[in-house]
Phi, psi and omega in degrees: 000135187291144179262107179266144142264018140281335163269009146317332182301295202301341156323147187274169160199164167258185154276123176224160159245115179256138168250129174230203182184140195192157189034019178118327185309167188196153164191181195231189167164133166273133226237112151303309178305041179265124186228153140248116217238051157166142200259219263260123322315164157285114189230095187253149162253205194168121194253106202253118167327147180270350185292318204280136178312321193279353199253356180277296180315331155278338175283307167308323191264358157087324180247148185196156194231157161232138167239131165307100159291119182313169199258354159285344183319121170329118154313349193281314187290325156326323195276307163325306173293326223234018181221345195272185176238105141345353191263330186240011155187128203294096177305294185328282223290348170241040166220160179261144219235125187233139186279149193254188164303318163229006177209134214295154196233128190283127206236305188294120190120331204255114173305312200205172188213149159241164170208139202219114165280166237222064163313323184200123126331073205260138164283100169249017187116212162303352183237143174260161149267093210268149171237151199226128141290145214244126186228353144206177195183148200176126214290096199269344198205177183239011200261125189307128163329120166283169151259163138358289175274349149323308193290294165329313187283358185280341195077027191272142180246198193237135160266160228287317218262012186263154175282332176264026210258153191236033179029244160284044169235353179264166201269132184266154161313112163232151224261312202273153192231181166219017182206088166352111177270155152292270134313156168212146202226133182294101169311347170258329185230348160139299224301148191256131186257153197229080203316312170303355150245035187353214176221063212308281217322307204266351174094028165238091187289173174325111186110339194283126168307150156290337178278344178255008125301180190264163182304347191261004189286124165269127158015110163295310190293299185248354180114310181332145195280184185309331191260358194264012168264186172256156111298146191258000000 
């Protein structure tokens, strides 16, 4: 039988944000790969790039947390967890943060929170596999989960470092347009940009057309230059 990786596609997943901590350090990210894979004990896994900052901090600090994101969640904060790097900006420090037993646990946004010590290591490649015992948990909202393919239909993309990134296969960007938009929405993260809310931080005010920032003006959310938007 021929190997398609569409049907890999087609598998469910959810949205998380996991956090860990080692050597004084702390950090977040956002993960698809999270399962719980035996109810007694509770034993949950979690599949972490070996490239991501956050995956040093669990192999060192022994512990790592998730939170289940709501399907209300903002693409900005997604775009923060899931496009930065944690080696070059203090995620935590722009969430709100309630410390677990041993690694801080991210609360805005969050249906529910775990916290897992760190039983076993599987070497997957690009990937480690960490398996955990679940040594505490808790219910935060009643508010429906985001999904996977939720975060799709949102226009949400995958980074290169996801167990699932589908490489030349996610849907590419194109730049060119023949007409002025009211919005444009960043083909790497989601965010939309809103001339009626212009962009202050970046040198765009309240009112400023997207076609009339400057050519080096980037993403506020992942960073993305200027040609990686759509018109909406």
């Amino acid at each position: 039988m021929a190997m398609d990786p569409r049907a890999l596609w087609t598998m469910s997943y959810g949205m998380y944000l996991v956090t860990a901590r080692a050597g004084g350090r702390a950090n977040g990210q956002i993960a698809n790969a999270v399962f719980q894979v035996t109810a007694e004990p509770p034993r949950v896994a979690i599949a972490i790039n070996k490239e991501n900052f956050t995956h040093n901090l669990i192999r060192d600090g022994g512990w790592f947390a998730f939170s289940v994101l709501a399907e209300s969640v903002p693409m900005e904060f997604i775009g923060l967890f899931g496009f930065k790097s944690g080696r070059d900006v203090d995620k935590l420090a722009q969430a709100t943060v309630r410390e677990g037993l041993h690694v801080p646990l991210v609360v805005d946004h969050a249906v529910a929170v775990t916290e897992a010590r760190v039983l076993l290591a599987m070497d997957a490649g690009s990937h480690t596999v960490f398996v955990g015992e679940a040594a505490s948990a808790e219910v935060l909202s009643s508010a429906a989960p985001l999904t996977y393919a939720g975060y799709h239909v949102r226009k949400g993309k995958v980074p290169k470092n996801a167990p699932t990134y589908r490489g030349d296969a996610e849907p590419q960007v194109q730049a060119t347009v023949t007409a002025p938009a009211a919005t444009w929405t960043c083909g790497v993260c989601g965010y939309t940009y809103d001339p009626a809310l212009g962009d202050p931080a970046s040198g765009g005010a309240p009112g400023t057309r997207f076609e009339d920032l400057s050519d080096d003006w980037v993403c506020p959310v992942c960073g993305a230059p200027k040609d990686a938007f759509l018109p909406d």
